[in-house]
N, C-alpha and C positions, 0 to 999 in steps of 0.2 A: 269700294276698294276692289282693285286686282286676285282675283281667286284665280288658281292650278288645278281644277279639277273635271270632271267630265260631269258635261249637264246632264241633264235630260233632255229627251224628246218633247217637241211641241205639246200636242196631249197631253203627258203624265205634266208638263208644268203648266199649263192651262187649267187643268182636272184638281190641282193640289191649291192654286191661288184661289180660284171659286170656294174651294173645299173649306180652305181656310178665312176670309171673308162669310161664309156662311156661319163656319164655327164662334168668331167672334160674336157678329153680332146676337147668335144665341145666347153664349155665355155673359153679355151686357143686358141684351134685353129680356129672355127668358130668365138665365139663373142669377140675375139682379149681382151680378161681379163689376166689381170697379173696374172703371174699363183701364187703369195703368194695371190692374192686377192679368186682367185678359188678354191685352195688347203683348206685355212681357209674355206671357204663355203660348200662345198663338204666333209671335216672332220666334219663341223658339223653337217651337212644332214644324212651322214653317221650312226652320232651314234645315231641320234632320228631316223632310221629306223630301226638299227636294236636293238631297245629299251633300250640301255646304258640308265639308270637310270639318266634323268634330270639334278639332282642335283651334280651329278658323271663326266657329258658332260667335264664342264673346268677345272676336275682334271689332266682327261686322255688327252685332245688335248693339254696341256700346261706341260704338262710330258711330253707328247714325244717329243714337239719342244723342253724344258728345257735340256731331257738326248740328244738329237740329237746333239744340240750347244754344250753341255757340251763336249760333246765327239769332235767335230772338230771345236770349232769357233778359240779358239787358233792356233791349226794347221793351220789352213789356215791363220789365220792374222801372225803369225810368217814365216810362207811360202811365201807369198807376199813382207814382209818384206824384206827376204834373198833372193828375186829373184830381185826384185827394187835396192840392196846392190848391187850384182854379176853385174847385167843389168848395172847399171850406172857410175858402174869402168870400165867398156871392159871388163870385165872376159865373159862373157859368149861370145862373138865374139872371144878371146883367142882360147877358149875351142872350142870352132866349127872348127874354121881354125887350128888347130892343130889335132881333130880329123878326118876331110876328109882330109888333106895332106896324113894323115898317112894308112886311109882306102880308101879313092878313094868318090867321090861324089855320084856314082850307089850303093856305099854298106853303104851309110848313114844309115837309117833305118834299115839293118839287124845288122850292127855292134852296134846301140843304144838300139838295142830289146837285142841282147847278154849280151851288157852291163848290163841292166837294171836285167837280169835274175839272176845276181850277185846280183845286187845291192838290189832287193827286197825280197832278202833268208830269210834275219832276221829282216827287216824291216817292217810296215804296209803299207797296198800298199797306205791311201790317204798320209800320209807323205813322203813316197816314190817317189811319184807323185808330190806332192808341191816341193820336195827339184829338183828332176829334171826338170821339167817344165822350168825354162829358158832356160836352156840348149837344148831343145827339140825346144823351138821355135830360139833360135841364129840359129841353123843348119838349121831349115828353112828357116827363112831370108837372110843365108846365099846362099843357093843352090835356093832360090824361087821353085814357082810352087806351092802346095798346101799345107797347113800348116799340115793337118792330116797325110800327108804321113809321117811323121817325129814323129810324135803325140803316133799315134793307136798304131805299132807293137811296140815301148816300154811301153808306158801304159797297152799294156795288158800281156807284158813278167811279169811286176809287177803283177798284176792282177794272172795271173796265181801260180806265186808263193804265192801269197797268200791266195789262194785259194785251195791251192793241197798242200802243206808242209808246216812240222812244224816249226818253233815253234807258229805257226799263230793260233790264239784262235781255229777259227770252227774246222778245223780239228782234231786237239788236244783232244776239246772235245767230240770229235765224238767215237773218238780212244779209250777215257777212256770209255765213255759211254757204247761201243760195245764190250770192253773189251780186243781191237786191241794191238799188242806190237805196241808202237812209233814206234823206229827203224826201224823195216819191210814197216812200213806207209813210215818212209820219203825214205827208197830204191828206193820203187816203187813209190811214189811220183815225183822222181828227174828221173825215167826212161819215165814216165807218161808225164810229165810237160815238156821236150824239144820239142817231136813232137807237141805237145798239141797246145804250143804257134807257132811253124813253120806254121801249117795247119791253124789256125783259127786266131793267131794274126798278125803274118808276110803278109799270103799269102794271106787271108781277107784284114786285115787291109791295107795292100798294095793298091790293088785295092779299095777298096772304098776310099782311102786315093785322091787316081791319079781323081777318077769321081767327086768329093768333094771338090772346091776349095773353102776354106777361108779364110779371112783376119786373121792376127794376131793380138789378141786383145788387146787393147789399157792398159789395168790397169798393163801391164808387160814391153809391148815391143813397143809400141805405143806412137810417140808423143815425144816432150822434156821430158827427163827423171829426171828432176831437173826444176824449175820455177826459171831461175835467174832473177837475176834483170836488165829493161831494160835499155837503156844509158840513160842516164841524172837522174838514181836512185836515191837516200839519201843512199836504204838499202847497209851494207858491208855484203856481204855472208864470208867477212871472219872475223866477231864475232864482228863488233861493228864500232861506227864512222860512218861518212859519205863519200860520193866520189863523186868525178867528173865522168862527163860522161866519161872523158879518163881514169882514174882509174877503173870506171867498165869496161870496154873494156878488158884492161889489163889483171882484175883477171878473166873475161868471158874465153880468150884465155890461161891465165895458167891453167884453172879449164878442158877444154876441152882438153888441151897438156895431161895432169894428165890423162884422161880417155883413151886418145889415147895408152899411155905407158901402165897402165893397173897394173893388180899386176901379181907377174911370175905366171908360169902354176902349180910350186908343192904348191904356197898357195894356190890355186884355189881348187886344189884334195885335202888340208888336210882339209880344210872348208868344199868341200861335205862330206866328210867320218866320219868328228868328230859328226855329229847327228848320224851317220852308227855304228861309234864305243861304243857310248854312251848306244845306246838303246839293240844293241848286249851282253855288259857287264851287264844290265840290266834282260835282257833274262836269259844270262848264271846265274847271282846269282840268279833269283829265281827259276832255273831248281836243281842249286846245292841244295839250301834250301827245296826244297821238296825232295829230295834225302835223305833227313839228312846230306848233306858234310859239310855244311854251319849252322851257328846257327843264323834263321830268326830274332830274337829280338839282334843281335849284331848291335851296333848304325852305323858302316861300312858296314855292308852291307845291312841297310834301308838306308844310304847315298847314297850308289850306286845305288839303285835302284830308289830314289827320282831322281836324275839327269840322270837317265834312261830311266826317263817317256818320255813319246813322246813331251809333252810339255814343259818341262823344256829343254831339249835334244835338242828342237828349237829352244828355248830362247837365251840358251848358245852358239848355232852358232850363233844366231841373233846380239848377242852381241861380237862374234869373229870377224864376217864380220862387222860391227860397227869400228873396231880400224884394221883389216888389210886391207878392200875395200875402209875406210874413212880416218881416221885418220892419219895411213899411209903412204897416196898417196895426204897427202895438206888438206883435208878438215877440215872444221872446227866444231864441235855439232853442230851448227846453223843450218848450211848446211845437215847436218847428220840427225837432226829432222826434217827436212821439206821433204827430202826424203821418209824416214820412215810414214811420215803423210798421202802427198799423196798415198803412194802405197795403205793405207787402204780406202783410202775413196771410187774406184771403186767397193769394194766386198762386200758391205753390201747388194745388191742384191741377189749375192751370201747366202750369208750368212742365210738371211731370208728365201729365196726359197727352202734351203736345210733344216733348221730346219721345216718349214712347210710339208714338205714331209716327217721326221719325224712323225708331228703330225699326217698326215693322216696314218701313219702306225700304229700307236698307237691305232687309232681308229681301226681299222679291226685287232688288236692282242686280244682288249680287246673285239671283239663283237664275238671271238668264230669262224670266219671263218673259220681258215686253220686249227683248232681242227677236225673242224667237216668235212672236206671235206679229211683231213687224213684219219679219222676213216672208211669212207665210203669206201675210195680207199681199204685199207689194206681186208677188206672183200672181195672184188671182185675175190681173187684166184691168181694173176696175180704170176708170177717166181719170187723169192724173190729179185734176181738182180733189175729188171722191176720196181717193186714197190716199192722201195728203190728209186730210183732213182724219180719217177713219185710222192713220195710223199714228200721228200726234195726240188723239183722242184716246186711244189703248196705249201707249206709252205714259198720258195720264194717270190712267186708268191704274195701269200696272207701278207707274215707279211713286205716284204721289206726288207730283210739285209742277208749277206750271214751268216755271224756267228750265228742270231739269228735262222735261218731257220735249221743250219745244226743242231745246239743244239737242238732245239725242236723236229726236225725228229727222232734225236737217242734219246731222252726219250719218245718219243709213240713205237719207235722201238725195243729200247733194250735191253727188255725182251723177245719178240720172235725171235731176233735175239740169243739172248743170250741161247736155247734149240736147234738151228737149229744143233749146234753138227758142227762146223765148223773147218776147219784146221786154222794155224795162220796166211800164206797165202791167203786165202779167206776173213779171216775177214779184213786183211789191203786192200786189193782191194775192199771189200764192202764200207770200210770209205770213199773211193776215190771215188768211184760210189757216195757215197751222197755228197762229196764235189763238184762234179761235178754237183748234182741236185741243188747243193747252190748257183751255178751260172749264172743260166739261166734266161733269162726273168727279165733283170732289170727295172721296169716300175715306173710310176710316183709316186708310195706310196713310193720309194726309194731313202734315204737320196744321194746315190752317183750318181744316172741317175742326178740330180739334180746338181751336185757339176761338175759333167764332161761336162756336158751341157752349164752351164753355164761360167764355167771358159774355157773352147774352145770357146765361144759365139756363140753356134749352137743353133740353135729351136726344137721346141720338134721333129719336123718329121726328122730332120737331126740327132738328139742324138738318136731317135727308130732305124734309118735306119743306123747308126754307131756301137754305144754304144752296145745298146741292141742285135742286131743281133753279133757283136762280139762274147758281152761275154755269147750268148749262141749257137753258135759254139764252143766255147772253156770248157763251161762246158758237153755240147752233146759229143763233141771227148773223153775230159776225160773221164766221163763215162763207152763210148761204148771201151776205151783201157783198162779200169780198167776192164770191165766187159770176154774181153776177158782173162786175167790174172785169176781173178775168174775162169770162165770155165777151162783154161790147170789146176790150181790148183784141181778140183774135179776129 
């Protein structure tokens, strides 16, 4: 949001964002505080340091937590949903033992990073991430040994494509902003983005994967996946009446039979694919519609794109997996809602901690920092490649989000970008260069270091030592290939 007040100096907001970043993570890691307790204290420390206007404090911290949830509390509670649906029919044990029969158990991970590099083209990578995550941990469970190995190198196939190719917001707007042809962007994008993810997602995320052993977390794949009722119950899980001990016995061993059998392997793939196909038709009308192909105010195609949104697009699997994982295969609503209930009740942790990291980002967007630490960079002379990148990387750094960071780089940038007299080649390998600065260095002011953190159940130093170093190997590689393309271009 829009503040009326007088910043600070470079320094004093450079000196107060470190100051603050350091504070936190003491108060997480040293004085054992929950980090939504810290996060809150620390956003508002924040903006009475660097002089956010008092009475303006709990517009901005309650903005950013408000846009942060707005933007994934559905996602994730419908993602949960459909991983508890998949999880508690056998499909995702299906899906595992049908994938390593077919790939071999040493090429798990590289055949689910492949997979994923598919699968996260036209999707966004936290929904992309939700709708696979079962899947990622049955292959675990399946094969044991450490849960990340199965984890990293497809979260971050995701990751990458969404980070380097369009139709993915930052880049996109980067493209416009700089005045890139798309096309050329997504060429070199999709030549960019294979080694990208092999070097830093696969062969990183590998190894930290195998040094990194932890448990699979309980709100997915942990524990009774259903709370039936124990012998000698009243309640019927199948919709009413009472029962003998021996009658619950009964419907316990049908209900488990039901899970064993499972539903086949092609409704398993049209149920991942129908959010995949939703949000893609989405895409396509409103690429067409800025085209002029399509006419935006035709009531078809505001429909398609209503049910295109990320959230509805989950809902509507949520509600598929509902009658072919439930319904289906014996179970009754009863049974159906108490599933669905559970799966939410572990993520409100989640949930909070992710939009609180929000707020702290909210807070150092609106106190001027990564403006000002821009501005300074860009005068220092550095190669235009250089400082493109170093200044999409501290906008990162400073505002928290990769979309947010790359859009702001290319409006401080892309007017002098726009004189440097560039071929059309150059300029798509500069967008790539700053989609690459858009990825580095995902730290605590960051709604997703938060969301991957905690929905793997890692602690901060195991998400710095994963997470973050990942995916800024992955944006440094992009980069440094995009900036080689640049150079054979001049």
């Amino acid at each position: 949001m829009e503040l009326d007040f007088v910043q600070l100096g470079t320094a004093p907001l450079l000196l107060i964002c470190a100051g603050a970043v350091a504070v936190l993570l003491l108060l997480i890691l040293v004085g054992k505080m929950h980090a939504l307790l810290a996060l809150v204290i620390v956003s508002v420390g924040t903006a009475i340091a660097t002089r956010i206007p008092v009475g303006d404090i709990m517009d901005v911290i309650l903005g950013g937590f408000g846009e942060t949830l707005g933007e994934i509390a559905l996602l994730i509670a419908f993602g949960v949903m459909f991983a508890r649906m998949i999880e508690a029919s056998g499909g995702t044990q299906k899906l595992s033992d049908a994938l390593i029969a077919r790939l071999g158990e040493k090429r798990a991970p590289l055949a689910l990073g492949i997979a994923c590099l598919f699968f996260g083209f036209p999707i966004f990578f936290d929904a992309a991430f939700m709708v696979m995550l079962p899947i990622f941990f049955a292959v675990a469970r399946r094969l044991g040994g450490s849960m990340l190995l199965y984890v990293l190198p497809p979260a971050a196939a995701l990751s990458v494509m969404h980070v380097l190719m369009p139709p993915h917001p930052g880049v996109v707007a980067a493209g416009v902003l700089l005045g890139a042809d798309i096309g050329l962007v997504t060429l070199l994008g999709l030549v960019i983005a294979i080694p990208t993810w092999y070097l830093s997602g696969y062969l990183y995320g590998s190894w930290i994967g195998k040094r990194l052993v932890l448990p699979i977390p309980d709100f997915i794949a942990g524990g009774p996946q259903v709370d039936l009722p124990a012998q000698g119950s009243d309640e019927d899980p199948r919709g009413g009446g009472t029962l003998s001990s021996t009658a619950t016995g009964t419907v316990q061993t049908q209900l488990v039979t039901r899970v064993k059998t499972g539903p086949s392997i092609p409704a398993l793939i049209g149920l991942l694919l129908l959010p995949l196909v939703l949000i893609l038709a989405n895409t396509l009308s409103t690429t067409l519609v800025r085209t002029g192909a399509l006419d935006g105010d035709a009531t078809w195609v505001q429909a398609m794109q209503l049910i295109g949104s990320i959230p509805i697009a989950l809902l509507l699997t949520v509600l598929a997996s509902c009658y072919v994982l439930g319904t289906r295969l014996g179970r009754t609503r009863v049974l159906i809602e108490d599933m669905l209930d559970k799966a939410l009740k572990p993520i409100s942790s989640v949930l909070l901690v992710t939009g609180a990291g929000g707020m702290f980002g909210a807070v150092i967007l609106a106190s001027g920092i990564g403006e000002a630490l821009a501005e300074s960079l860009q005068n220092t002379g550095l190669p235009l490649v250089v400082a493109v990148f170093f200044i999409t990387a501290i906008m990162r750094i400073a505002l928290g989000g990769t979309t947010i960071a790359i859009t702001t780089a290319a409006g401080i940038l892309g007017a002098s970008i726009a004189t440097a007299g560039l071929n059309p080649i150059q300029s798509a390998a500069l967008v790539l260069v700053m989609a690459g600065g858009s990825a580095v260095l995902p730290l605590v002011n960051d709604a997703s270091f938060w969301l991957i953190g905690r929905m793997l159940g890692m602690t901060v130093p195991q998400t710095l030592a994963t997470w973050t170093v990942l995916k800024t190997l992955l944006g440094t590689i992009a980069a440094i290939l995009a900036s080689i393309v640049f150079a054979l271009a001049s």
